[in-house]
Structure formats: structure tokens, C-alpha cells
C-alpha positions, 0 to 999 in steps of 0.5 A, spaced: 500 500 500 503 506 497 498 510 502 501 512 509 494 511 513 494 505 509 500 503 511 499 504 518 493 501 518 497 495 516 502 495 522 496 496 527 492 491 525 497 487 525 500 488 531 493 487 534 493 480 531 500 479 534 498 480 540 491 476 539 496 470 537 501 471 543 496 471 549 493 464 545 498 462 546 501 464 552 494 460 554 496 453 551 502 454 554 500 454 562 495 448 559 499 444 558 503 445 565 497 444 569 493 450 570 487 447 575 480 448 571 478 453 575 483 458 572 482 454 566 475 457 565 478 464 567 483 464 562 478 462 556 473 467 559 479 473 558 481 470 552 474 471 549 474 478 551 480 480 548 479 477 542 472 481 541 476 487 543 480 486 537 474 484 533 472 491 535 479 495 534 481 492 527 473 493 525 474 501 527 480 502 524 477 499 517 471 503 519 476 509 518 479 508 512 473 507 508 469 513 510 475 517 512 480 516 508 476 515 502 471 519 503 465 514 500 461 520 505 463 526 501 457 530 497 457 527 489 454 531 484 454 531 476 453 538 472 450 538 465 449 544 463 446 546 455 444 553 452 439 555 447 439 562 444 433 566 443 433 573 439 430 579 442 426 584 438 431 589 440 437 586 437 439 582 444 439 575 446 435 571 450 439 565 453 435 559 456 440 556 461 438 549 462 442 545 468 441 538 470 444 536 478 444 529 479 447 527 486 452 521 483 454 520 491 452 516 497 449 522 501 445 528 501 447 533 498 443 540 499 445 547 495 444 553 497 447 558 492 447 558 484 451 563 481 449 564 474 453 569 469 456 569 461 462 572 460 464 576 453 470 571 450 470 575 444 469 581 440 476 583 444 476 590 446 484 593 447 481 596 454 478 590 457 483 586 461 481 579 458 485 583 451 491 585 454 492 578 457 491 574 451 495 580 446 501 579 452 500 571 453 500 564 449 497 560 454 494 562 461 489 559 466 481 560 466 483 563 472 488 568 469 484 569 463 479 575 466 474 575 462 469 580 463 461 579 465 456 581 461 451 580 468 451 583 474 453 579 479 446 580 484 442 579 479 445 572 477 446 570 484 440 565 486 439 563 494 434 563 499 427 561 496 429 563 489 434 557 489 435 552 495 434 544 493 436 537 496 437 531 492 438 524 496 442 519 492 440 518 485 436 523 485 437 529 480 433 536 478 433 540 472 434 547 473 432 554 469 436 561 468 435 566 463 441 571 461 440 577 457 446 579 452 448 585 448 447 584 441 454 586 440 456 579 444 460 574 439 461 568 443 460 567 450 461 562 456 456 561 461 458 559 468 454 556 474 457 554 480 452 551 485 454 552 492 453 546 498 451 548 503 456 549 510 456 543 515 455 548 521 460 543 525 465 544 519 464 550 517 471 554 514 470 561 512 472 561 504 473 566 498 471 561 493 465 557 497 466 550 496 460 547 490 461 544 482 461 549 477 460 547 470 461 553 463 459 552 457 462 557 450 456 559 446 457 563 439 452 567 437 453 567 430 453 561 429 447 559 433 443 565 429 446 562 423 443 554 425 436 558 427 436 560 419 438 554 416 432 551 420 427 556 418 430 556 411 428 548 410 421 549 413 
């Protein structure tokens, strides 16, 4: 095992089995010299005890491995995420967010927070921090890119009634948001990021709030130009 918790599970466990078959047979020797049935019967009754206690030790600590070590408890989510584009009779643009959760794990998971935004990848714009970042660098982070947001952040930030599900193992919930982009937009991408709900007995205060997040790029003039061809053939 290359892991170190599992290599001292390991060890533990076995010195707890040495022992076990040390106190066995240290039992049998003081059988075998005579011991009275009395003492006997002690002895068998101690033996009994020590090797439930071990039972109990070496169960425990695998008991830490499975749900400590590998985490089998942690939240599980899948994120897929699809968007349909809509044109608006003043030249903007619609777009209908669709986003399935599905709990993939072993335990309820409760979200309380969606934060829903776009984000201008193109036209670029020289006093735009992403243009600068793309003119001055080959390859970068997404975190690194800064690109702009087309939304406010207030009114892309979905909690309390407006936003608040739980799913139990196996389950999963579609959800619906809606995004107006300026008609000067060329490509897009849409973020989502689900926020988890704080345990409170675990609770850590965080710039970035523990979830799953999900983006998808949509190009404006290639989801008007698919829209046409469609008309065009009916």
C-alpha cells in the first residue's frame, strides 16, 4: 500500500493480531503445565474478551479508512449544463440556461447558492483586461484569463427561496436561468457554480465557497446562423 494511513493501518492491525496470537498462546502454554480448571475457565473467559476487543479495534480502524480516508461520505454531484439562444426584438439575446444536478454520491447533498453569469470571450476590446492578457500571453489559466461579465453579479446570484434544493442519492433536478446579452456579444461562456451548503460543525470561512461549477462557450453567430438554416428548410 503506497498510502501512509494505509500503511499504518497495516502495522496496527497487525500488531493487534500479534498480540491476539501471543496471549493464545501464552494460554496453551500454562495448559499444558497444569493450570487447575478453575483458572482454566478464567483464562478462556479473558481470552474471549480480548479477542472481541480486537474484533472491535481492527473493525474501527477499517471503519476509518473507508469513510475517512476515502471519503465514500463526501457530497457527489454531476453538472450538465446546455444553452439555447433566443433573439430579442431589440437586437439582444435571450439565453435559456438549462442545468441538470444529479447527486452521483452516497449522501445528501443540499445547495444553497447558484451563481449564474456569461462572460464576453470575444469581440476583444484593447481596454478590457481579458485583451491585454491574451495580446501579452500564449497560454494562461481560466483563472488568469479575466474575462469580463456581461451580468451583474446580484442579479445572477440565486439563494434563499429563489434557489435552495436537496437531492438524496440518485436523485437529480433540472434547473432554469435566463441571461440577457448585448447584441454586440460574439461568443460567450456561461458559468454556474452551485454552492453546498456549510456543515455548521465544519464550517471554514472561504473566498471561493466550496460547490461544482460547470461553463459552457456559446457563439452567437453561429447559433443565429443554425436558427436560419432551420427556418430556411421549413
Amino acid at each position: 500500500m503506497s498510502d501512509p494511513f494505509d500503511r499504518q493501518l497495516l502495522w496496527r492491525t497487525g500488531v493487534i493480531v500479534s498480540s491476539v496470537v501471543a496471549i493464545v498462546l501464552a494460554w496453551f502454554g500454562a495448559f499444558h503445565r497444569g493450570y487447575s480448571l478453575d483458572d482454566q475457565a478464567k483464562s478462556v473467559g479473558i481470552l474471549k474478551d480480548l479477542l472481541e476487543i480486537s474484533a472491535l479495534l481492527i473493525g474501527a480502524l477499517w471503519t476509518i479508512r473507508i469513510y475517512v480516508v476515502s471519503r465514500t461520505e463526501r457530497e457527489a454531484v454531476s453538472v450538465e449544463q446546455s444553452v439555447k439562444t433566443l433573439p430579442l426584438p431589440d437586437g439582444r439575446y435571450l439565453l435559456r440556461v438549462l442545468v441538470t444536478l444529479r447527486n452521483i454520491g452516497k449522501v445528501k447533498v443540499e445547495f444553497a447558492t447558484w451563481r449564474l453569469r456569461a462572460d464576453l470571450l470575444l469581440p476583444l476590446v484593447a481596454s478590457l483586461p481579458s485583451s491585454k492578457v491574451i495580446a501579452q500571453q500564449s497560454a494562461f489559466s481560466e483563472y488568469a484569463a479575466q474575462w469580463t461579465w456581461l451580468t451583474k453579479p446580484d442579479e445572477g446570484t440565486f439563494s434563499g427561496d429563489r434557489f435552495q434544493i436537496a437531492l438524496e442519492p440518485g436523485e437529480s433536478e433540472l434547473q432554469l436561468g435566463n441571461l440577457v446579452i448585448p447584441k454586440w456579444a460574439e461568443v460567450v461562456q456561461v458559468y454556474s457554480h452551485f454552492e453546498r451548503r456549510a456543515n455548521a460543525r465544519r464550517f471554514v470561512a472561504r473566498s471561493n465557497p466550496e460547490g461544482w461549477s460547470q461553463r459552457t462557450m456559446v457563439d452567437m453567430k453561429l447559433e443565429l446562423t443554425k436558427k436560419e438554416t432551420t427556418v430556411g428548410k421549413i
